[in-house]
MDAnalysis code that builds the backbone (N, CA, C; Angstrom):
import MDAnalysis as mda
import numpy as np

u = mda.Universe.empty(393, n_residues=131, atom_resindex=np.repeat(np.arange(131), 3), trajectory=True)
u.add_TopologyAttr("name", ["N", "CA", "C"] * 131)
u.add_TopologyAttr("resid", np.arange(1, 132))
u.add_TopologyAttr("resname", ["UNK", "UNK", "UNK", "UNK", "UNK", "UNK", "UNK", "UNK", "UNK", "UNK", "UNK", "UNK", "UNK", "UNK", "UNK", "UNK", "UNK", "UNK", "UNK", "UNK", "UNK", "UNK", "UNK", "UNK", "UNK", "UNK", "UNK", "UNK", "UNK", "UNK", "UNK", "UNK", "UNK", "UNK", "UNK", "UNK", "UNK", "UNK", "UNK", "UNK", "UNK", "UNK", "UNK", "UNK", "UNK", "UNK", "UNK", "UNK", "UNK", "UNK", "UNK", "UNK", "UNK", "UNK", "UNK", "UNK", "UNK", "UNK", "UNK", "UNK", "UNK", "UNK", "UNK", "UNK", "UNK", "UNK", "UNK", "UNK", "UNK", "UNK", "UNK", "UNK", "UNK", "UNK", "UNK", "UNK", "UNK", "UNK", "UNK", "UNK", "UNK", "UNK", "UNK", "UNK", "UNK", "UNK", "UNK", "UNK", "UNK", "UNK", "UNK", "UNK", "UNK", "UNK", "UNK", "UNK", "UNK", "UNK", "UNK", "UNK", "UNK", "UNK", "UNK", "UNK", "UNK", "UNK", "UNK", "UNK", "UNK", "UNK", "UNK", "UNK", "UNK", "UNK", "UNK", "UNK", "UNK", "UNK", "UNK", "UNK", "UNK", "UNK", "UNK", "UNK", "UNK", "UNK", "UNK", "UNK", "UNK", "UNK", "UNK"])
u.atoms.positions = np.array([
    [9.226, 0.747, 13.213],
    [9.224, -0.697, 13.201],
    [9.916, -1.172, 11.922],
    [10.504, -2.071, 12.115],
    [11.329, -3.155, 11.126],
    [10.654, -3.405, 9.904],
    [10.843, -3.512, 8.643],
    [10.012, -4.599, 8.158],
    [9.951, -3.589, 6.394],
    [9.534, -4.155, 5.577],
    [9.409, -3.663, 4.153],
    [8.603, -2.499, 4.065],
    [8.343, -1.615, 3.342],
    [7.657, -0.344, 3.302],
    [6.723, -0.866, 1.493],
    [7.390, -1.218, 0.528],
    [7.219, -1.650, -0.718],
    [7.887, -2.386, -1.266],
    [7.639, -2.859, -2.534],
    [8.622, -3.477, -3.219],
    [7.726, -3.472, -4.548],
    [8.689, -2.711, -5.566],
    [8.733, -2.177, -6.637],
    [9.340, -3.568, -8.085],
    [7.735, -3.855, -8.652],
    [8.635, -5.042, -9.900],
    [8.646, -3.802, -11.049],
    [9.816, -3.963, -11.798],
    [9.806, -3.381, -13.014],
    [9.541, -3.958, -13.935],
    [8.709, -4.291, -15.126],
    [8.332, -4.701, -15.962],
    [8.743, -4.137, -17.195],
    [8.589, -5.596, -18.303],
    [8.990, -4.836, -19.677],
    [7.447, -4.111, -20.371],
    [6.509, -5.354, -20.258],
    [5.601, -5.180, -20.714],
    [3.947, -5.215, -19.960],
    [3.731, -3.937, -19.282],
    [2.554, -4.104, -18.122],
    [1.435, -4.866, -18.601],
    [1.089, -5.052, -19.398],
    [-0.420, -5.585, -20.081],
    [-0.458, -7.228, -19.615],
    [0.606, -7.849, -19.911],
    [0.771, -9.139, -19.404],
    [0.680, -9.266, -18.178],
    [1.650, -8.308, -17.284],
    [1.897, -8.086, -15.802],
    [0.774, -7.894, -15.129],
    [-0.302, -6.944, -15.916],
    [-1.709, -6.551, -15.118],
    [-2.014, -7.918, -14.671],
    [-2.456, -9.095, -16.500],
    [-2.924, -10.139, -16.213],
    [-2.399, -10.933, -15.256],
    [-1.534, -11.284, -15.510],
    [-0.723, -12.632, -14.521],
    [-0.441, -12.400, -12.758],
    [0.163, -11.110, -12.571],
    [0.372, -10.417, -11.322],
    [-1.046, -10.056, -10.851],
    [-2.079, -8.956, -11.016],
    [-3.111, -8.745, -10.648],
    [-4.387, -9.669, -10.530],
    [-4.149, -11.117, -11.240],
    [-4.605, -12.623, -10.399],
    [-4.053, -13.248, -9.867],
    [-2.880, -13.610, -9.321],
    [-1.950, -13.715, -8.282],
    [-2.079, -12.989, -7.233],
    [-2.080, -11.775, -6.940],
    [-2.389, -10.607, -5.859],
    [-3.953, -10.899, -5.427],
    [-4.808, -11.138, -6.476],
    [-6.138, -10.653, -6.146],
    [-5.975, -12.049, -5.259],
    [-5.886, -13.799, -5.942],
    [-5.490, -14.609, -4.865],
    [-5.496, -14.438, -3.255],
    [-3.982, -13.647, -3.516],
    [-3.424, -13.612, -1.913],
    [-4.025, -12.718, -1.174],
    [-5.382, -11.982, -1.844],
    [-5.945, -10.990, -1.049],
    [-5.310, -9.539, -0.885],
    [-4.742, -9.547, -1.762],
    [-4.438, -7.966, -2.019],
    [-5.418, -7.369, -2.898],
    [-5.602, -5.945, -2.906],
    [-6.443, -5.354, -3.440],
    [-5.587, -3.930, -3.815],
    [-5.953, -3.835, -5.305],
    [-5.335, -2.546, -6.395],
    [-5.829, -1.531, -5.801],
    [-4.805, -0.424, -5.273],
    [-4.977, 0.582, -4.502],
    [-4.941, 1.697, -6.160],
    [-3.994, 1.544, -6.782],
    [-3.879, 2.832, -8.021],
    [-3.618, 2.145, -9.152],
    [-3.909, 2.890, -10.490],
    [-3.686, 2.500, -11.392],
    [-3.287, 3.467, -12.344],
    [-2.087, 3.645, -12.992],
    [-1.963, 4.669, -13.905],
    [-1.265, 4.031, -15.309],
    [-0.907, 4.507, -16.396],
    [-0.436, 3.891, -17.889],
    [0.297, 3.056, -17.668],
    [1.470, 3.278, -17.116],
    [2.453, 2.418, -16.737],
    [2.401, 1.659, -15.447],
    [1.755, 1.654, -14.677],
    [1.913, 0.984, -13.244],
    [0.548, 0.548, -12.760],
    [0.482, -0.412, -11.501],
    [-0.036, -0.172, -10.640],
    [0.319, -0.459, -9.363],
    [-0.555, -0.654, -7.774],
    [-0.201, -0.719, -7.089],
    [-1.356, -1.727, -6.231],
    [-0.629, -2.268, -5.598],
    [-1.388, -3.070, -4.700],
    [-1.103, -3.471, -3.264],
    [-1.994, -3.467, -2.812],
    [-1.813, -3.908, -0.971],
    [-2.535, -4.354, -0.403],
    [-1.887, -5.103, 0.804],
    [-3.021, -6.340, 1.377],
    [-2.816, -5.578, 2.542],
    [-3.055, -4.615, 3.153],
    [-3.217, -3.829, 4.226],
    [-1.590, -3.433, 5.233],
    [-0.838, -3.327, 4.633],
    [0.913, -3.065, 5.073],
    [1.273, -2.723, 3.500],
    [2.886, -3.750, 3.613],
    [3.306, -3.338, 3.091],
    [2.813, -3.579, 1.420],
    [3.122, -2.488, 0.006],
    [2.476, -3.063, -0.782],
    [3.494, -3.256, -2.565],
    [3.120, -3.912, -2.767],
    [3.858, -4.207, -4.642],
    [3.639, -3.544, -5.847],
    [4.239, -2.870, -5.947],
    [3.973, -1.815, -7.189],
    [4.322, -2.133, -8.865],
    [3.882, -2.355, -9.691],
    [4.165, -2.895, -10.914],
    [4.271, -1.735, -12.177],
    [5.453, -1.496, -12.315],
    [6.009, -0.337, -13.196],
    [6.738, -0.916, -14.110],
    [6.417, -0.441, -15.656],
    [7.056, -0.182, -16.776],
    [9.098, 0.032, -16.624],
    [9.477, -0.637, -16.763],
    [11.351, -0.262, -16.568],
    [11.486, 0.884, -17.369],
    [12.079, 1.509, -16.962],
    [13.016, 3.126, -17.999],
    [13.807, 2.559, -19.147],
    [14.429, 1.132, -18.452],
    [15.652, 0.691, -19.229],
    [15.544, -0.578, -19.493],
    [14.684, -0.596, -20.197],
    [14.768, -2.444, -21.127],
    [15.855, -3.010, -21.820],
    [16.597, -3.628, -21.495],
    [17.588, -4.604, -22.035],
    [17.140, -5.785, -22.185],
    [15.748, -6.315, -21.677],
    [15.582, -7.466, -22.625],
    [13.982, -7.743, -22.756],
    [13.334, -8.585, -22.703],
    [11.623, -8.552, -22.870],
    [11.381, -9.753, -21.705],
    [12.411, -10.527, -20.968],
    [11.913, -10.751, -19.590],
    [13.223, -10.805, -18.683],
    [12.656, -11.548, -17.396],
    [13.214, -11.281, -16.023],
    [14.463, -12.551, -15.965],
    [15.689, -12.093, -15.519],
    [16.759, -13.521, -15.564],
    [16.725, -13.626, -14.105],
    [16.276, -14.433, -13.609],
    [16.143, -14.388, -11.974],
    [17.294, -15.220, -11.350],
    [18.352, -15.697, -12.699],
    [19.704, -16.417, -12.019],
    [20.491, -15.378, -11.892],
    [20.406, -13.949, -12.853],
    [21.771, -13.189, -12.587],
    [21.690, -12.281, -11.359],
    [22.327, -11.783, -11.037],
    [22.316, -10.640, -9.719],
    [20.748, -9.831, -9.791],
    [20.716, -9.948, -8.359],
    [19.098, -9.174, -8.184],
    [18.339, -9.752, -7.168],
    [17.352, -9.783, -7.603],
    [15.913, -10.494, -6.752],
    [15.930, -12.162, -7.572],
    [16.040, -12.628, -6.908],
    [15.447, -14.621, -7.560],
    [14.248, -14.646, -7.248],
    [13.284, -14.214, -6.545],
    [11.567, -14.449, -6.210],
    [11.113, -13.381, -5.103],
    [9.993, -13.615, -5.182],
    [9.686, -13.188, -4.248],
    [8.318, -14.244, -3.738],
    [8.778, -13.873, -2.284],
    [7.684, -15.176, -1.237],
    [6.204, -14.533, -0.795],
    [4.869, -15.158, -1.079],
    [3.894, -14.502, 0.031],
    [3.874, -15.558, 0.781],
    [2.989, -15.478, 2.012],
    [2.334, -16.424, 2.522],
    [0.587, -16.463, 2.366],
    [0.513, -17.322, 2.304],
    [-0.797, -18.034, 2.017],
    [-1.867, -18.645, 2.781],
    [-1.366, -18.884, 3.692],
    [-2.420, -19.321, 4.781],
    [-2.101, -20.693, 5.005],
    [-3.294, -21.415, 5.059],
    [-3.675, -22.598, 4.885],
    [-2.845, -23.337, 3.353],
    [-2.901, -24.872, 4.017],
    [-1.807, -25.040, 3.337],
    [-3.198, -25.693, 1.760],
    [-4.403, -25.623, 2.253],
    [-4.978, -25.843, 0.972],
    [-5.450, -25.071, 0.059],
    [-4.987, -23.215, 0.625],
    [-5.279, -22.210, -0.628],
    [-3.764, -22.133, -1.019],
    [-2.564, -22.729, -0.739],
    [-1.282, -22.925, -1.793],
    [-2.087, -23.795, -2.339],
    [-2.507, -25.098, -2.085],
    [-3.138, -25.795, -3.128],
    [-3.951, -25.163, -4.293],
    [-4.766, -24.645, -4.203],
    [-5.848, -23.579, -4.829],
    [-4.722, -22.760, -5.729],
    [-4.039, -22.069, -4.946],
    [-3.668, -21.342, -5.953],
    [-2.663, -21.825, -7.268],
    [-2.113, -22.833, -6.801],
    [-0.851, -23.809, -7.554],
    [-2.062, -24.450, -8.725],
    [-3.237, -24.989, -8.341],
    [-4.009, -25.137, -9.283],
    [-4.903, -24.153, -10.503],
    [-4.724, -23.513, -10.061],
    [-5.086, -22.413, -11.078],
    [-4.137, -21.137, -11.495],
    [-3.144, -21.973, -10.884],
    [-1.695, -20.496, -11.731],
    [-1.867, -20.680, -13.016],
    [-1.823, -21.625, -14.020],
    [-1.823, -22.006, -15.109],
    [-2.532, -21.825, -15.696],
    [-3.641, -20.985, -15.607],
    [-4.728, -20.633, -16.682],
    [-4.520, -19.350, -16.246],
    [-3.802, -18.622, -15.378],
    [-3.404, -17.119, -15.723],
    [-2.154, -16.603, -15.580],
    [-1.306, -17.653, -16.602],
    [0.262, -17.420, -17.304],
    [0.808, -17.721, -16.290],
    [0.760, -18.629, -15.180],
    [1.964, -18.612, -14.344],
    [2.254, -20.620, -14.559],
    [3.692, -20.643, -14.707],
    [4.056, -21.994, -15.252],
    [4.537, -22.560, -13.726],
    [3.835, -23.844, -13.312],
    [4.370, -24.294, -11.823],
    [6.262, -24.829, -11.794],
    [7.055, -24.433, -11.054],
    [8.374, -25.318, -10.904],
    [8.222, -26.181, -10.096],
    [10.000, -27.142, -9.969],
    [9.306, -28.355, -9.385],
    [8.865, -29.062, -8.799],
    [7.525, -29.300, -9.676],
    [6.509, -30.017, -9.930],
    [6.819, -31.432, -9.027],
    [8.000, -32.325, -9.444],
    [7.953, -33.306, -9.002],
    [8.526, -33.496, -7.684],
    [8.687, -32.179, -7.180],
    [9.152, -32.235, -5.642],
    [7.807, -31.309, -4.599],
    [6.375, -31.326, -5.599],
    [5.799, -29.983, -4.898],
    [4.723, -30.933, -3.975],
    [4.686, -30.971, -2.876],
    [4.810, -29.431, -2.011],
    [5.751, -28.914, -1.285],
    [6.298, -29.892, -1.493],
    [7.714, -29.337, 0.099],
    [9.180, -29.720, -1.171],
    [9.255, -28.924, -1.908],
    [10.951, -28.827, -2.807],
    [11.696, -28.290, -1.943],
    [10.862, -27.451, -1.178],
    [11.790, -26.450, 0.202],
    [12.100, -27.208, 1.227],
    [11.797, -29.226, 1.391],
    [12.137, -29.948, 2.453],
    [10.733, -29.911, 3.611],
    [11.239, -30.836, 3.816],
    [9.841, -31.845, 4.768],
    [8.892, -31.161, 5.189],
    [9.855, -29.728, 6.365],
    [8.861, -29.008, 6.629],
    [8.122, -27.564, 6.328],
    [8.757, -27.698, 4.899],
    [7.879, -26.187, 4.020],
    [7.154, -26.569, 2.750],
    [6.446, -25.960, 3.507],
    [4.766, -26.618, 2.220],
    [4.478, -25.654, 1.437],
    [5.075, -25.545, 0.576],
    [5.307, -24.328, -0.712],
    [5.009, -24.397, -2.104],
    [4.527, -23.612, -2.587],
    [4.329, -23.850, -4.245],
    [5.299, -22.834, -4.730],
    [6.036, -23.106, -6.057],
    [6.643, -21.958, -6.909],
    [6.493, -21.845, -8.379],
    [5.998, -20.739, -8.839],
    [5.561, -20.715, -10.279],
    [6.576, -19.720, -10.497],
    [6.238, -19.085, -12.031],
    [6.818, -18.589, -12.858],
    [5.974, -17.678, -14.063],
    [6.007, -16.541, -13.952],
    [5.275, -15.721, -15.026],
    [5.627, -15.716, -16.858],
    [5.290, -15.270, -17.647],
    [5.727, -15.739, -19.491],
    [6.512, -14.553, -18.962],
    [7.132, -13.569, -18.178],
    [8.141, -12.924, -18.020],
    [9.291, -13.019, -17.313],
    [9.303, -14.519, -16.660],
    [10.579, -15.294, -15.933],
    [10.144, -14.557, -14.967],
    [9.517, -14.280, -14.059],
    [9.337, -13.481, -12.304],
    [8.791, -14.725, -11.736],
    [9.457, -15.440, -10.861],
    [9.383, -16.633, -10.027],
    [8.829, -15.695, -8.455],
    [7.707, -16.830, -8.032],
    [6.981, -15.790, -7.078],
    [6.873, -17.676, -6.308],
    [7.105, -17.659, -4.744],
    [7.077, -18.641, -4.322],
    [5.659, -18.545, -3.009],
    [4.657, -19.429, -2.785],
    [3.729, -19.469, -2.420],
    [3.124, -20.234, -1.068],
    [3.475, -19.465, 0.057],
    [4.026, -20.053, 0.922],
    [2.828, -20.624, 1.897],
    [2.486, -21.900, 2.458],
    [1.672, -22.064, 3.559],
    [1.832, -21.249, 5.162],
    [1.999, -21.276, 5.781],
    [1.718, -21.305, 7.013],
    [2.168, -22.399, 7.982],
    [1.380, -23.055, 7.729],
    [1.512, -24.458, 8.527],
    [2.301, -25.934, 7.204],
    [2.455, -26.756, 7.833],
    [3.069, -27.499, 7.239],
    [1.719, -29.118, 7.270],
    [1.612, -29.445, 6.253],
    [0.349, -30.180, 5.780],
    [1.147, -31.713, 5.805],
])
């Protein structure tokens, strides 16, 4: 069958990443399958996100304008746990974007939140239904 197997963030600095990523995940209902010095891993029963230390640091965060990944999307359910979660990104390092277009910056009919980690990793937060 079609569809993602993992997806691997490389990080400069995991200690931050535990924090900010591993309350974000716990959120969306994923649950930390492993944990070792440099990494961990998590899954919401498929496919799952693995958070590893980079080999090759060239800088101390993520440029999500140059070539690569720009975000990555979950879905969320209900369009009032994007609410929930957009309200409490900010007390565990995640900075909301814009703000003055949220909920639907994605247009009328996508009811979306998008934050931002103190390591530039833009993670977009997706409803379900449209509110």
């Amino acid at each position: 069958m079609p569809g993602f197997h993992h997806v691997e963030v490389w990080v400069a600095d995991i200690a931050p990443a535990r924090e900010e990523w591993g309350w974000l995940l716990r959120e969306l209902g994923f649950v930390q399958e492993s944990v070792w010095d440099e990494g961990e891993s998590w899954s919401a029963g498929g496919p799952y996100l693995t958070l590893t230390v980079s080999p090759k640091l060239s800088g101390r965060t993520h440029d999500r304008r140059t070539p690569g990944v720009n975000h990555i999307a979950f879905g969320a359910g209900a369009p009032s746990e994007v609410d929930r979660i957009m309200a409490g990104a900010s007390s565990h390092g995640w900075s909301a974007l814009y703000e003055d277009r949220y909920p639907h910056a994605g247009g009328p009919q996508h009811y979306a939140g998008w934050i931002e980690n103190s390591a530039g990793f833009k993670v977009e937060i997706v409803a379900d239904e449209i509110a």
